[in-house]
KENULUM-486613 format. One line per field, with one value per residue: x, y, z of N, C-alpha, C, CB in turn; residue in one letter. Coordinates in steps of 0.02 Angstrom, whole numbers, plus 50000, padded with zeros to 5 digits. Atoms other than C-alpha are relative to their C-alpha. Last residue first. Glycine has a CB too. Layout:
BEGIN
npx <- c(X  ...)
npy <- c(Y  ...)
npz <- c(Z  ...)
capx <- c(X  ...)
capy <- c(Y  ...)
capz <- c(Z  ...)
cpx <- c(X  ...)
cpy <- c(Y  ...)
cpz <- c(Z  ...)
cbpx <- c(X  ...)
cbpy <- c(Y  ...)
cbpz <- c(Z  ...)
type <- c(a  ...)
END
This chain:
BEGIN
npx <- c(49955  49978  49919  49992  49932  50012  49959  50055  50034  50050  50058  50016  50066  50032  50052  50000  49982  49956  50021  49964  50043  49977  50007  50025  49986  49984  49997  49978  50011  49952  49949  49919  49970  49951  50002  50030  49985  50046  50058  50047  49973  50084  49988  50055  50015  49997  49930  49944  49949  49993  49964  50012  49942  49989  50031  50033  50064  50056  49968  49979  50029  49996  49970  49997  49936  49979  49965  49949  50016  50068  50007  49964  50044  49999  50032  49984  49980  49971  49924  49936  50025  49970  50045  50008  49993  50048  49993  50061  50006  50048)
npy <- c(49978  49996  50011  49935  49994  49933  50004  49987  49925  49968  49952  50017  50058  49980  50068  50049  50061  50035  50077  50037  50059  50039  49977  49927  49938  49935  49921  49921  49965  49953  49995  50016  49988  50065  50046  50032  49969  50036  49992  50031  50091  50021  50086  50046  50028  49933  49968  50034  49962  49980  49943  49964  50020  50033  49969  50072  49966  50038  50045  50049  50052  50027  50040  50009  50003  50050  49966  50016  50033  49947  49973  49956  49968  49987  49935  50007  49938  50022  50057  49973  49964  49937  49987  50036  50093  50034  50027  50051  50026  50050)
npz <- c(49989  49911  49992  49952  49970  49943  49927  49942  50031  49961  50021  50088  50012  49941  50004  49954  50010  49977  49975  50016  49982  50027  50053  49995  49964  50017  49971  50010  49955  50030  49947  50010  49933  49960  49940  50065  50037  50061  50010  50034  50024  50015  50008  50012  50051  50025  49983  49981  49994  49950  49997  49936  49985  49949  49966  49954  49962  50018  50046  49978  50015  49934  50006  50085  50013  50042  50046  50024  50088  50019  49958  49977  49955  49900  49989  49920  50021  49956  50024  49941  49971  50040  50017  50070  50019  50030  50079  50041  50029  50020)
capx <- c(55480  55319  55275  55085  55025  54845  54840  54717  54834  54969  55114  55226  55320  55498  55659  55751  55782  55678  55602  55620  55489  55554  55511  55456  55556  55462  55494  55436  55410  55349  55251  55102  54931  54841  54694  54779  54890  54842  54937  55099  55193  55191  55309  55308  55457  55514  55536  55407  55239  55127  55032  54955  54905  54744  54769  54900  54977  55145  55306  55254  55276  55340  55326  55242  55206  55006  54975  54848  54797  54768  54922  55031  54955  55058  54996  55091  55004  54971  54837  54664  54523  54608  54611  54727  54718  54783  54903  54886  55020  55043)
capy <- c(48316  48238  48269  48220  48101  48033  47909  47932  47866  47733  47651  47569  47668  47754  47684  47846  47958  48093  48208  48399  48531  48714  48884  48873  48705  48555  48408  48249  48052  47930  47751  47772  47712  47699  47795  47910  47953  47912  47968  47940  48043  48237  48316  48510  48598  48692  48537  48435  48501  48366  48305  48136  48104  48099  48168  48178  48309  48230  48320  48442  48577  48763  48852  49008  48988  49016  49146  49135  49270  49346  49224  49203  49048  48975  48884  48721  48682  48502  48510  48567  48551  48441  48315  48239  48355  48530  48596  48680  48759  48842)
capz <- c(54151  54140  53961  53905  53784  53719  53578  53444  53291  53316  53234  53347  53472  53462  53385  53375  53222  53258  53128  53147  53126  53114  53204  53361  53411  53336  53358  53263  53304  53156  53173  53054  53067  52910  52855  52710  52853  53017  53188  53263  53370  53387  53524  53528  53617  53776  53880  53777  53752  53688  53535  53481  53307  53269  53081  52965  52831  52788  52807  52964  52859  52890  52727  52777  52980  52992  53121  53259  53366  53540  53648  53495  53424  53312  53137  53053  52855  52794  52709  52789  52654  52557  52705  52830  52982  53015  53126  53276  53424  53565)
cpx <- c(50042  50068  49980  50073  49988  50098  50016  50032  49937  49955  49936  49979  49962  49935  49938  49942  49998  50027  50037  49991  50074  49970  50012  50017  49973  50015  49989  49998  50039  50007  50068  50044  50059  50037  50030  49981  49971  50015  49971  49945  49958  50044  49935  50043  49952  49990  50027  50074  50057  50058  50018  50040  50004  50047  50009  49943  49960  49939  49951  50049  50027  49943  50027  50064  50008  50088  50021  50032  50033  50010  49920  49965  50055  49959  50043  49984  50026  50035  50038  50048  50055  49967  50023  49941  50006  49973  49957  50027  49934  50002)
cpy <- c(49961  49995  50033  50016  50073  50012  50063  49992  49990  50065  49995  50033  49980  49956  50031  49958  49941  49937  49969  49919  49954  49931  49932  50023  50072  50077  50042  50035  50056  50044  50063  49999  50012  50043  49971  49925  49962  50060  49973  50045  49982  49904  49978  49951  49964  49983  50055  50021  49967  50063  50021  50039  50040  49965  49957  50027  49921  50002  49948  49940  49954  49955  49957  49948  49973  50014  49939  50016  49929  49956  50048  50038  50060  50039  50016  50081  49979  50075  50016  49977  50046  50057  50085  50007  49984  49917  49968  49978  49974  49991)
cpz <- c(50057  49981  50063  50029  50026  50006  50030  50038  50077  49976  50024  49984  49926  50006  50058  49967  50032  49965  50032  50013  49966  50024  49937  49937  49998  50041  49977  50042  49970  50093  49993  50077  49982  50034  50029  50036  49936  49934  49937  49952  49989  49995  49966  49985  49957  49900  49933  50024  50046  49992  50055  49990  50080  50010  50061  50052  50025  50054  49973  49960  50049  49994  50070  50006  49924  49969  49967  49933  49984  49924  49990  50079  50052  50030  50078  50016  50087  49990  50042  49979  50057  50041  49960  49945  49940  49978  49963  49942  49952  49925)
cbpx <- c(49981  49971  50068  49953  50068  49944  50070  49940  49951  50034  49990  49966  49936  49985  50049  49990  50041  49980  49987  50046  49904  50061  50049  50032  50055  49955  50043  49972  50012  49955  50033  50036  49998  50055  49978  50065  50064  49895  49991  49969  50033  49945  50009  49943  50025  50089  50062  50006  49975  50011  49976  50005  50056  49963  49938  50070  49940  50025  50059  49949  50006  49997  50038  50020  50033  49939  50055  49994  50038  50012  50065  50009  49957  50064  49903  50094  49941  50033  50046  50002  49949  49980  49952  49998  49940  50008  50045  49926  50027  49929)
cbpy <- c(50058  49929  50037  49989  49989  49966  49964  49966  49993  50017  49999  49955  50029  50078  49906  50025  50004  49989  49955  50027  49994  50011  50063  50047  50006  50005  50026  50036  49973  50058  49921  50069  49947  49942  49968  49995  50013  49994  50060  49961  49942  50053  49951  50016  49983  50040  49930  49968  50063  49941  50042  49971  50021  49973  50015  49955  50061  49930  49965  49983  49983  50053  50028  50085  49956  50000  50051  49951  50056  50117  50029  50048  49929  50034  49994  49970  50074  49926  50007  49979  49962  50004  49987  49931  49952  50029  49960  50038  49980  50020)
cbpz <- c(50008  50066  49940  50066  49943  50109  49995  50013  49880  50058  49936  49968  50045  49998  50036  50077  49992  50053  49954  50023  49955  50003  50002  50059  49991  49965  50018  49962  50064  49911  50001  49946  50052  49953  50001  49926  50009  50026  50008  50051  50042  49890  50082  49946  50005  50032  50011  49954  50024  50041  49975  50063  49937  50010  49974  50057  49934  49989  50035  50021  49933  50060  49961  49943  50054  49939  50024  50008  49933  50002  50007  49936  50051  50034  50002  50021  49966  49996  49925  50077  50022  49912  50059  50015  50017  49959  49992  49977  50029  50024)
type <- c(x  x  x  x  x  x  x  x  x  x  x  x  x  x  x  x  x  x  x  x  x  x  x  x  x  x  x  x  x  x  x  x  x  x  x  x  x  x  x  x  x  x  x  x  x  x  x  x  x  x  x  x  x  x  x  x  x  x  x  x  x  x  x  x  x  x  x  x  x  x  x  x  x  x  x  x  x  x  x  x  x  x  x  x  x  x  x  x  x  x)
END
């Protein structure tokens, strides 16, 4: 599992794991721009974030992240969005 913080000095843009009893904030491990209501799923052994609001505006971005690293896709994916739900059906 997964958290990350929203848009705001309060929470910058950090990526935490949950190990089951704790979490653990991953040193240097950045999404790339601290956002908020963005959606989030687990994606065939991977987080999936897409979209969300960045300094209020909607962006159009999609990132993985495998467990230790956060990678941005290159595909054409949906417009920009923030509050949208997702879920991975396999």
């Amino acid at each position: 599992m997964l958290y990350r913080g929203p848009n705001n000095a309060q929470a910058p843009d950090t990526t935490w794991k949950f190990d089951g009893t704790t979490w653990k904030q991953l040193a240097g491990v950045t999404l790339g721009s601290s956002r908020s209501n963005e959606a989030i799923a687990s994606a065939g052994g991977s987080i999936l974030v897409v979209g969300g609001f960045v300094n209020q505006a909607a962006i159009a971005d999609e990132r993985t992240f495998d467990g230790a690293s956060w990678t941005k896709l290159v595909t054409t994916g949906p417009s920009a969005r923030g509050g949208a739900g997702m879920a991975w059906l396999p």
